[in-house]
N, C-alpha and C positions, 0 to 999 in steps of 0.2 A: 454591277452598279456600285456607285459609291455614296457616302452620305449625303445628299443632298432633299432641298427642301423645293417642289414644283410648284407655281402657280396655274391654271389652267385657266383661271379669268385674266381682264384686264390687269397687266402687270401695275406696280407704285411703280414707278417710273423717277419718281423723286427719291424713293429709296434706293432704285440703283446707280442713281444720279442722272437720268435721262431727264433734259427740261420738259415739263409737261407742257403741252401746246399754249395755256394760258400763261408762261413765263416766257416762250421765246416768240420775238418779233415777228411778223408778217413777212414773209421771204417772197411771197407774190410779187412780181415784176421783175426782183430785183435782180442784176445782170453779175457772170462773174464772167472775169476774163481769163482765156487759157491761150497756152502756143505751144505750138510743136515741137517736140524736144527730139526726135527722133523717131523709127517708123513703130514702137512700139510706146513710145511714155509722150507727156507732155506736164508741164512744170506752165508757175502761174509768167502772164505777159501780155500781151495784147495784140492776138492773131484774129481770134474770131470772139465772139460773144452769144452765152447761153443762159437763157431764162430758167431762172430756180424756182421750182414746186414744190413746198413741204410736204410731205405725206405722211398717211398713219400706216405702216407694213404691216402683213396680215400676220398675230401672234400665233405661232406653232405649239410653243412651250416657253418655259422661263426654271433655270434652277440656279439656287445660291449653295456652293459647299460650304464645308465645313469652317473654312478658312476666309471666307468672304468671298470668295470667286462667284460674281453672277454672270450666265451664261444663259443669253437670246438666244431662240430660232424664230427667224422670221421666214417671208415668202414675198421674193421680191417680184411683181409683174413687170420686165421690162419694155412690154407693148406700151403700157401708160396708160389699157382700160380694164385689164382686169382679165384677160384673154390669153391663149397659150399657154406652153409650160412655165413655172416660176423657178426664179432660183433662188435655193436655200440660203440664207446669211445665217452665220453665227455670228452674235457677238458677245465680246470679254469684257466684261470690268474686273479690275484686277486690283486691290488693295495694295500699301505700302509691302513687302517680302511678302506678298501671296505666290503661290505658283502659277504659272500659265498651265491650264487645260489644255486649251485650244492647240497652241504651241503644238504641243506633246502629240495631240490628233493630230495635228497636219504631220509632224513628222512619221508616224506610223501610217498614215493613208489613210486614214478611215472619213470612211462616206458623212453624212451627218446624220443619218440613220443611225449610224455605229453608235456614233459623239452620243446621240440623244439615247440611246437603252444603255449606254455604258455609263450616263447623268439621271436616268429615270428611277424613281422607286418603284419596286416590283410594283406591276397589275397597272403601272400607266398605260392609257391607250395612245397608242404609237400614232399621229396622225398619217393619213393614208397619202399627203403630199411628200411626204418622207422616204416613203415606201416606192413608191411611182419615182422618185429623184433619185433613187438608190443607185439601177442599173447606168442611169449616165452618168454619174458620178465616179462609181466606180471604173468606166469606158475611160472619162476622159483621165484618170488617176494612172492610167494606162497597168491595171491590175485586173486579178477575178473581181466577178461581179457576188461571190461566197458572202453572204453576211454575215463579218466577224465578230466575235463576240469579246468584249472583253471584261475578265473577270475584275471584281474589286481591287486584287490587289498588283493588277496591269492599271489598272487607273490610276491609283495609289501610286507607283511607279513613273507611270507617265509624266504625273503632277508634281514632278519634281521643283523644289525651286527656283523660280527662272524670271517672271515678269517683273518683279518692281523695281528691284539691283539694275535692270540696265536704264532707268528713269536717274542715275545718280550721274551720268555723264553721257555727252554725245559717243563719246568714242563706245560705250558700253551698248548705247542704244544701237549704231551701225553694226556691231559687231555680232548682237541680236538674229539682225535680220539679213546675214551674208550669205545666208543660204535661200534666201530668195532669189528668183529669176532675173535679174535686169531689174534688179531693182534699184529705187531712187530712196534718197534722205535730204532731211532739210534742218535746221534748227534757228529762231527767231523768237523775237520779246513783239514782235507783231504779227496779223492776219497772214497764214501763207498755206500752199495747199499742192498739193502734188497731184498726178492723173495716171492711169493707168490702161492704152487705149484697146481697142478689140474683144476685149474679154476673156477669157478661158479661167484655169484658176487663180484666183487672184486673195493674193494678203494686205492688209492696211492697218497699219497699228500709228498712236499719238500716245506721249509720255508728257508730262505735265514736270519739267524739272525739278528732281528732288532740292528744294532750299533748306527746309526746315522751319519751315510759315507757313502760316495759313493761309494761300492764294487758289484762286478758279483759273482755270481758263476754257473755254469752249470747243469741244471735236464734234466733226460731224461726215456724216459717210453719205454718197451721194450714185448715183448711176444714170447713164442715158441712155435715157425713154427712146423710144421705136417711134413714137408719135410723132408726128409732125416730121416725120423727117430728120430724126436724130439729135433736135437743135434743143430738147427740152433738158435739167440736169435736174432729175430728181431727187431729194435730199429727204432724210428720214428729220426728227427732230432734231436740236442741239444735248450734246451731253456732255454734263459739268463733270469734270475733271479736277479735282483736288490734287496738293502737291504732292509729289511724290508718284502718283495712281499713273495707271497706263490701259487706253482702251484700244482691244484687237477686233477685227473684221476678216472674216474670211467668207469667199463665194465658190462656189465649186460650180462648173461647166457654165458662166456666165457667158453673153454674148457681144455685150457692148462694153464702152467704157466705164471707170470705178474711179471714183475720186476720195480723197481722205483731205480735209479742212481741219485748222485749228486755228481758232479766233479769240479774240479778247473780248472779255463780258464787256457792256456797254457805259461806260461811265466811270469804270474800273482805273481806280490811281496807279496802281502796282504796274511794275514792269515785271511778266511771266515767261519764261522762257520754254517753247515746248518743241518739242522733238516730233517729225513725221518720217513715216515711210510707205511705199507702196511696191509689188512687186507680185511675179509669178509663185506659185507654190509648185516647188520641181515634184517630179512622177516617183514614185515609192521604187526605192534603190532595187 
């Protein structure tokens, strides 16, 4: 395990910069449009149209390092009532030169079982969805299902420098995520959003362009619901995004589609420019 600090209640949410439900708008109704970019992605246009539903995802755990790194597990239901297996999300917030955790996990394989006893201080209790998500995770990582252990200073290791440096240019940011599957990139000073369709393991990361000012702009990670016939796009809260900062998402054995959104606050003068990406997380060398 490494230095970090768990919450096991309701997370601050504003302290990790996640908009707490009473800051961000009513997304009930409201329609995004997507199109088909090919048999595995899909970028924003106007093919079909899907009804967005904010949700609250069920909290696993919450740690922050040493360095400012706070790191979600959540438990997403892709049925839309709460039913079947869930799949695990992690997600990054990632300070100005903080390192990427998460990064460093995906590249070693580790299940999110691993991610969370290699971020837990001794004597947490491992939630038992973690446990039960371990062996498909591992299946679909296409490795043993052995839970690996890793000591402090494989974490230490891991958590090498890497996330907020590619927030300083697009070409840094593409260059980031090249070892992703079929993956896509975007960069804009307006609303834009990328899709990732079928599901399996999937990565999504937004970089908030380093300027060197104090600017927001909005990331928001999304999936689709079993309900109704697939049409529904579930969306967690909005998370503020300061300059320079970069938030990552990863799902492991997911089944449908995965979306990453980045939007401008409302009423907001500045022109922000941010960086998106979405794509596969390939199988441990």
């Amino acid at each position: 395990m490494t230095n970090t600090k768990i919450s096991k209640s309701t997370p601050s949410f504003a302290r990790a910069g996640i908009a707490p439900r009473a800051l961000v708008a009513s997304l009930a109704g409201a329609m995004l449009a997507l199109t088909g970019c090919g048999p595995e992605m899909e970028t924003g246009g106007l093919q079909a149209e899907r009804e967005i539903v904010e949700y609250s995802p069920e909290l696993l755990g919450e740690f922050e390092t040493a360095e400012g790194v706070r790191l979600t597990f959540t438990a997403e239901y892709e049925s839309g009532d709460g039913s079947g297996d869930p799949v695990v999300a992690i997600t990054e917030l990632a300070p100005i030169n903080a390192p990427s955790y998460l990064e460093r996990f995906r590249e070693r394989g580790a299940t999110s079982l691993e991610a969370f006893l290699a971020l837990a201080p001794e004597g947490t209790e491992v939630p038992a969805v973690l446990r039960v998500a371990h062996e498909r995770e591992a299946s679909r990582l296409e490795r043993s299902t052995e839970v690996r252990e890793l000591s402090p200073s494989e974490v230490s290791m891991l958590a090498t420098p890497y996330a907020s440096s590619t927030c300083d240019s697009y070409s840094a940011f593409t260059s980031s995520v090249s070892s992703w599957l079929s993956s896509l990139t975007g960069s804009s000073i307006d609303n834009h959003w990328l899709s990732y369709q079928k599901g399996g393991n999937v990565a999504a990361s937004m970089c908030n362009f380093k300027s060197n000012r104090v600017d927001y702009k909005y990331a928001q990670f999304c999936f689709s619901s079993t309900l109704g016939g697939g049409g529904l796009l579930t969306c967690e809260s909005k998370i503020i995004v300061p300059d320079g900062y970069r938030v990552s998402k990863s799902w492991l054995n997911a089944t449908t589609d995965r979306l990453v959104r980045a939007e401008k606050l409302e009423n907001y003068t500045l022109s922000v420019t941010s960086f998106i990406a979405i794509g596969g997380i390939p199988p441990v060398p």
